[in-house]
C-alpha positions in Angstrom: -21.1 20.0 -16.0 -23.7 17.5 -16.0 -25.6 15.5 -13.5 -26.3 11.5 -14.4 -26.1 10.2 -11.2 -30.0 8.8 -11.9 -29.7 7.9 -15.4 -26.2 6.3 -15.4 -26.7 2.5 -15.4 -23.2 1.6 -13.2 -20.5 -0.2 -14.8 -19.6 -4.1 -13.0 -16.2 -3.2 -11.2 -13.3 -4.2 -11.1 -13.3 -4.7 -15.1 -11.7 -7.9 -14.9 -9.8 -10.1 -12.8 -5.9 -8.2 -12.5 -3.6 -9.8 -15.1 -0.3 -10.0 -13.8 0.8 -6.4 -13.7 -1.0 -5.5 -16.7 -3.4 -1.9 -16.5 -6.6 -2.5 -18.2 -6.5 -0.3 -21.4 -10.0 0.6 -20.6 -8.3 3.3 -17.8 -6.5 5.0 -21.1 -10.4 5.5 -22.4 -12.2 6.7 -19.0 -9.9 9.5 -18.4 -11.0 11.0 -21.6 -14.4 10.8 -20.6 -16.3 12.2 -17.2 -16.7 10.2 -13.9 -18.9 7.2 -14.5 -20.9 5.1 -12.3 -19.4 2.1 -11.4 -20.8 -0.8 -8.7 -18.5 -3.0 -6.7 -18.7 -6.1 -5.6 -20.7 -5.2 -2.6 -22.3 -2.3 -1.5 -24.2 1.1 -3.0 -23.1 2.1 -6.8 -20.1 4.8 -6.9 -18.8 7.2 -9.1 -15.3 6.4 -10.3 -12.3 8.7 -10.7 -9.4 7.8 -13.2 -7.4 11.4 -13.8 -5.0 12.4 -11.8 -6.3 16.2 -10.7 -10.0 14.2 -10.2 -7.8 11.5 -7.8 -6.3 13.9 -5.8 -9.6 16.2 -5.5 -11.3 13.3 -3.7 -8.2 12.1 -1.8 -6.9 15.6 -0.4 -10.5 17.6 -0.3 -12.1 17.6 2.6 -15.6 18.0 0.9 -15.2 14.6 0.5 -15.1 12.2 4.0 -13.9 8.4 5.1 -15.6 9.4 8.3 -19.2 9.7 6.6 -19.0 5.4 5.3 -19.6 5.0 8.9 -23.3 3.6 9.2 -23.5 3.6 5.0 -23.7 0.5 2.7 -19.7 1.5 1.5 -18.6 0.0 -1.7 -16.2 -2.8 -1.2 -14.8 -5.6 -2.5 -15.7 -8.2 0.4 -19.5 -9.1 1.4 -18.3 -8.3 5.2 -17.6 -4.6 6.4 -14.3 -4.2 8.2 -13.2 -1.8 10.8 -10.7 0.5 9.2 -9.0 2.5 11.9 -7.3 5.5 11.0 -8.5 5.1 7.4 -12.4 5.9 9.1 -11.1 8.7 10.3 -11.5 12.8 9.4 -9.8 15.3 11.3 -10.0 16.3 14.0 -9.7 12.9 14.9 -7.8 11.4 12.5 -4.7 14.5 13.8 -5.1 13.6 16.9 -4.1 9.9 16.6 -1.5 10.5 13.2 0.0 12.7 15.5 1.4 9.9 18.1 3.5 8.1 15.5 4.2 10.8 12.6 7.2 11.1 13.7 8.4 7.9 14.0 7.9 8.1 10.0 10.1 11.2 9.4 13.0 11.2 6.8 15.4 12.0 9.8 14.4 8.6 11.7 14.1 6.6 8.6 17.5 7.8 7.8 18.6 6.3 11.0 17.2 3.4 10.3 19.0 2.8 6.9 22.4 1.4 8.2 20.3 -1.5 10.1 18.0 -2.2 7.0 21.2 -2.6 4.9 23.0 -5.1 7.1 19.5 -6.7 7.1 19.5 -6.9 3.7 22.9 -7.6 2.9 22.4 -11.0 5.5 19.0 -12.1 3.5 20.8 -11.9 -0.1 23.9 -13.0 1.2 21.5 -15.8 2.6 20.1 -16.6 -0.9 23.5 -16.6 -2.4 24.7 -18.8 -0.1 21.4 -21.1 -0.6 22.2 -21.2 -4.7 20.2 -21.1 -7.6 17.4 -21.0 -8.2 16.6 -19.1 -4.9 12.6 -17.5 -4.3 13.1 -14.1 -3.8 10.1 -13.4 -2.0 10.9 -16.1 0.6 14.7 -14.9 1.1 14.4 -11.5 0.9 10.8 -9.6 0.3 9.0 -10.9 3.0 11.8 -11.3 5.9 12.9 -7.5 5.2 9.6 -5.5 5.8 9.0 -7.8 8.7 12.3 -7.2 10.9 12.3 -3.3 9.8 8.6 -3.0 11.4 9.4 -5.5 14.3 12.6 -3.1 15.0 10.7 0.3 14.7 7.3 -0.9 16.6 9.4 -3.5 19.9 7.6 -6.7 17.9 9.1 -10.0 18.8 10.3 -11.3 14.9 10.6 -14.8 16.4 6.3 -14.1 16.0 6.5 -13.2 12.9 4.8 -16.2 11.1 1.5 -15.3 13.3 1.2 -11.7 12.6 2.3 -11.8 8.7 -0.8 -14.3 8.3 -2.9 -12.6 10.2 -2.4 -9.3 8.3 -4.0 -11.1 5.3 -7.0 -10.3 6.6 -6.3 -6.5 5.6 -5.5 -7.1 2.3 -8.1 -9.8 1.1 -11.2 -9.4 -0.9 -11.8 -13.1 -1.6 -8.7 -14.9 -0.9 -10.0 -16.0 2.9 -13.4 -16.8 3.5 -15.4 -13.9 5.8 -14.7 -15.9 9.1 -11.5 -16.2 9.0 -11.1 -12.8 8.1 -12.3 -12.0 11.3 -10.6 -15.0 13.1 -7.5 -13.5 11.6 -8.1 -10.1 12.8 -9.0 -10.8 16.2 -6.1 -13.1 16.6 -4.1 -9.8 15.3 -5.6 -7.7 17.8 -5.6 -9.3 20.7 -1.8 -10.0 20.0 -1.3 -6.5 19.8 -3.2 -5.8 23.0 -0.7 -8.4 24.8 1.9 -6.6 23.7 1.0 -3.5 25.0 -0.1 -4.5 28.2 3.7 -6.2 28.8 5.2 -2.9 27.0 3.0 -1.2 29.9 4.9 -3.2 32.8 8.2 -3.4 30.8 8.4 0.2 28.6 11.3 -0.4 25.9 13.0 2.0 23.4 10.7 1.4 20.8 7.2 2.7 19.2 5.1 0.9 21.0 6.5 1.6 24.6 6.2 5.5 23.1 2.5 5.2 22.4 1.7 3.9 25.7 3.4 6.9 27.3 1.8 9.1 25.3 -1.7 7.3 25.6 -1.2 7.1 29.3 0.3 10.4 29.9 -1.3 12.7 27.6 -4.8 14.5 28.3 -5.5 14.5 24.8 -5.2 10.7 24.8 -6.3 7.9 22.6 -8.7 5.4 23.8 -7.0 1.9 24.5 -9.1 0.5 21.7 -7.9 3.1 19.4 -4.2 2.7 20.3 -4.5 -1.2 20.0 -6.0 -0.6 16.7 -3.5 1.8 15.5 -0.6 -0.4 16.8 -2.1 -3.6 14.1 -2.4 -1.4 11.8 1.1 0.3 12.0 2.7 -3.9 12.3 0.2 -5.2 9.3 0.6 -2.3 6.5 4.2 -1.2 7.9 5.3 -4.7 6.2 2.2 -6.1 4.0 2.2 -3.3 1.3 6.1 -3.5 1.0 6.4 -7.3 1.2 4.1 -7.7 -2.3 6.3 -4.1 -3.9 9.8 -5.7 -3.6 8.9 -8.5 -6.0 6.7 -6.4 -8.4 9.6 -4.1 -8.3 12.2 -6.7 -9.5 9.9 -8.4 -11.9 9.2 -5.3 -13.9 13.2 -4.3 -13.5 13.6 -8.1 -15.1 11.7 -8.0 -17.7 11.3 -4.8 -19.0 14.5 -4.8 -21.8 17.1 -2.9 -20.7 15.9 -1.8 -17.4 18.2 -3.8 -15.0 21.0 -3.3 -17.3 20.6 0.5 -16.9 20.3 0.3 -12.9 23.9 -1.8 -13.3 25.6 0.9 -15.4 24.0 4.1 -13.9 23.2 3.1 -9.7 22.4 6.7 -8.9 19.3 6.5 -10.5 18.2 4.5 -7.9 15.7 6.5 -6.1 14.2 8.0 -9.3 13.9 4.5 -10.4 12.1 3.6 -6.9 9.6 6.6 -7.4 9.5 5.6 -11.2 8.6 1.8 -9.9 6.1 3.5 -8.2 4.6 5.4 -10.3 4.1 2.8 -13.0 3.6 -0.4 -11.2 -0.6 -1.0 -10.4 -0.3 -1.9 -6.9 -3.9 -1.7 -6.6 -6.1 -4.8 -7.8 -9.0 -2.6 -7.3 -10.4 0.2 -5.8 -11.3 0.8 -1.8 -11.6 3.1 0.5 -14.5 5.5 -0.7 -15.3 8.9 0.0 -18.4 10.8 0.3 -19.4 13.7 -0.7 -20.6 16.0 2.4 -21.7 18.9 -0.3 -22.4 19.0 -4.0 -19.5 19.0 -6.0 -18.5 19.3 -9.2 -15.9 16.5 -10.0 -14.5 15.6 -13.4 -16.9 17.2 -15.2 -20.1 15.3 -13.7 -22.3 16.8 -10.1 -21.2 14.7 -7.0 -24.4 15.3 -5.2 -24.2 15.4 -1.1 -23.7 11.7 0.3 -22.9 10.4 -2.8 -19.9 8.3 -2.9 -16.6 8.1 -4.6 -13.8 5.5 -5.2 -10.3 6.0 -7.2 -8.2 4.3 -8.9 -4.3 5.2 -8.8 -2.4 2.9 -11.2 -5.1 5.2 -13.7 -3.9 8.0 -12.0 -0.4 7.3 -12.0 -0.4 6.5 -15.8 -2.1 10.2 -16.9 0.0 11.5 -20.1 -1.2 14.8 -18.8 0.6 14.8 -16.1 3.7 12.0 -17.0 5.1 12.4 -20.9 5.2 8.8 -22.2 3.0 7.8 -19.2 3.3 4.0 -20.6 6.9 3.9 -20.4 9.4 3.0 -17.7 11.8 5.7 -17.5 14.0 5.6 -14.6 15.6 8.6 -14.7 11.8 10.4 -15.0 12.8 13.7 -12.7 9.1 15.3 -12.3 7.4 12.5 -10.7 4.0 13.9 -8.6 2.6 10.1 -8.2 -0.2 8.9 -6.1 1.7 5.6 -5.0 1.7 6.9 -1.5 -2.1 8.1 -1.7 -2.7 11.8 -1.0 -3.8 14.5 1.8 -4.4 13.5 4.7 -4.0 9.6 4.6 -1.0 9.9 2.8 0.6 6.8 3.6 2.3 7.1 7.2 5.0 5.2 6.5 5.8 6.4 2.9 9.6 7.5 4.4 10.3 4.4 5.8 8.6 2.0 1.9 10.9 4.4 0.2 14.2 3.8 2.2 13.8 0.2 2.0 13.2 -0.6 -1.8 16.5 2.0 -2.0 17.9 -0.8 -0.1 16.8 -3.4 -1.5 17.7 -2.5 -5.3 20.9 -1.0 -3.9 21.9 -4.3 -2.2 21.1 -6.5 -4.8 22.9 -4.2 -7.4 25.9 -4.7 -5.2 25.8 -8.4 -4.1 23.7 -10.1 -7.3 24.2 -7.8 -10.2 23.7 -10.5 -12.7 19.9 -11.3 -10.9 17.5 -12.8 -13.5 14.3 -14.9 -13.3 15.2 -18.4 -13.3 11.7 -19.1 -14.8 10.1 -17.9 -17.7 7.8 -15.6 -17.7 4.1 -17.5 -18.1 5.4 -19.9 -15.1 5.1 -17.8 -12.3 2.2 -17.7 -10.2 0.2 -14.4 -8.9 -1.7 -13.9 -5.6 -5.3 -13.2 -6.3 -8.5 -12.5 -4.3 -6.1 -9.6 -2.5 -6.4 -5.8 -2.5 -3.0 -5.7 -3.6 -1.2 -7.6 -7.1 1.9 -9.5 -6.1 3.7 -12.8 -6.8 3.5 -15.8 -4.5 6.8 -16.5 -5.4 10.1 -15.2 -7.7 12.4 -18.0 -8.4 15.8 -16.2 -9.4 18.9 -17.2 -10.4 22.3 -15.1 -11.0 
């Protein structure tokens, strides 16, 4: 073990701008090596974790806290801190509020949502169909999905649905929106939210959000009104934002990697193994966020994590360690033994992993039955890619079938 926490000169990062969905073979390099020292954008240097067992150390041990950023100068990707809700959180508080909707997320009420989701889907790519070729596939299908499945679960108005999915840009942007409209747009999110719940208040519904008031109005052990406002945005932005940019990504890799769609035509029940496969492989992540610090000394990866000292990940590394995947590199939709971080890890595992899951299963199901001839209608080097976001996605996916 050694400690070089002084004499490690930090590395600029991200490494680069993201290239499509391309992994910087610099990740292959760093997980043969320790933890180095890495400095973000913004904020106090970090050390950097690339292996899987490292990854899920700092995501899933509670030596090392979200709560303790509070108050620090946090690595980051944006010049402005941002109030992170349940991702600030440690237990005991962080239970106590991921205890009023887990079970909203469980497979049992997902499951009940899957009939809905595919007549949802089968109207959007009927829609496209109907619209002919070439159709964007982001417009006709990945956004409008994620947005009506969340606006069903939570009691959210769709016909509001252009406000709140601009809005929740603001929770995915490093440099796409300058740092006062990132705020504009978050304010605007939550004092939405806060209208809703004040009408859900006078008018309870059979939904999520009628539930939560009950519970925050009922229950000793209650949240504060701030908190359940906050958790409420939260749920409504990254119950659709995350899944919105996966559903392209998704299809692009299935459309260009050779033989990949073909082998989802002939062999269907592969499809979840292909969706935890997509997954696996796909970097989501443009970069890293979300740091944890160290609350004792640790040894991490080889290198001393000193007390306070903190630590970001990255999981597209993670997800592509040939010690823990054969053939990490390669697509392999039938890959059985998949423990990927794509959902994070401990205890902010994503909340709504269940319900992600269910509706890429739908979506590849759906367009396997209603468009199984689906091909980019573009090539390749035309399409455009979001930037200055958390996440990597395309702006749009002309398609034609």
């Amino acid at each position: 073990m050694t400690d070089t926490s002084e004499a490690t000169i930090p590395q600029r990062y991200p490494f680069n701008a993201p290239d499509r969905l391309d992994l910087d073979p610099r990740y292959a390099e760093l997980r043969e090596q320790p933890l180095i020292r890495v400095q973000l954008p913004y904020g106090e240097p970090a050390w950097l974790a690339t292996r899987h067992a490292d990854v899920r150390t700092v995501l899933g041990d509670p030596r090392f806290s979200r709560a303790a950023a509070t108050g620090r100068d946090e690595p980051r990707n944006t010049p402005h801190q941002q109030q992170t809700g349940i991702l600030s959180m440690d237990p005991p508080d962080h239970t106590r509020v991921r205890r009023l909707v887990a079970k909203a997320f469980t497979a049992r009420r997902v499951d009940q949502l899957r009939p809905r989701t595919r007549a949802v889907a089968e109207e959007l790519v009927d829609g496209m169909l109907a619209a002919g070729q070439p159709a964007d596939l982001v417009a006709y299908l990945a956004t409008p999905l994620p947005i009506r499945v969340i606006c069903d679960l939570l009691g959210v108005p769709v016909s509001d649905q252009d406000k709140f999915h601009t809005w929740s840009e603001a929770i995915v942007s490093t440099t796409s929106l300058e740092p006062g409209l990132v705020q504009h747009y978050l304010d605007s999110l939550l004092a939405y939210m806060a209208g809703l719940v004040a009408r859900r208040r006078v008018e309870p519904a059979d939904d999520l959000l009628s539930a939560m008031v009950r519970a925050r109005d009922e229950h000793a052990d209650r949240l504060s009104e701030e908190e359940m406002v906050m958790l409420a945005a939260g749920l409504l932005a990254a119950g659709h934002e995350t899944t919105v940019t996966q559903i392209p990504n998704m299809m692009y890799v299935l459309l260009t990697t050779p033989g990949a769609w073909d082998t989802l035509r002939g062999r269907p029940e592969l499809v979840p193994t292909a969706v935890e496969e997509l997954m696996r492989f796909i970097p989501l992540g443009a970069t890293a966020a979300f740091a944890r610090y160290a609350t004792e000394d640790v040894e991490l990866g080889g290198v001393l994590v000193r007390a306070g000292e903190p630590v970001v990940v990255s999981i597209p590394s993670a997800n592509r360690d040939g010690t823990v995947f054969p053939d990490a590199d390669r697509l392999d939709l039938a890959r059985e033994v998949n423990p990927h971080l794509g959902f994070g890890h401990g205890v902010h595992h994503c909340l709504g992993a269940q319900l992600a899951r269910m509706e890429l299963r739908v979506v590849l199901e759906t367009l396997l039955d209603r468009a199984p001839g689906l091909r980019l209608a573009v090539p390749e080097e035309e399409l455009t890619w979001k930037s200055g976001l958390l996440v990597r996605g395309l702006v749009a996916m002309p398609v034609g079938w």
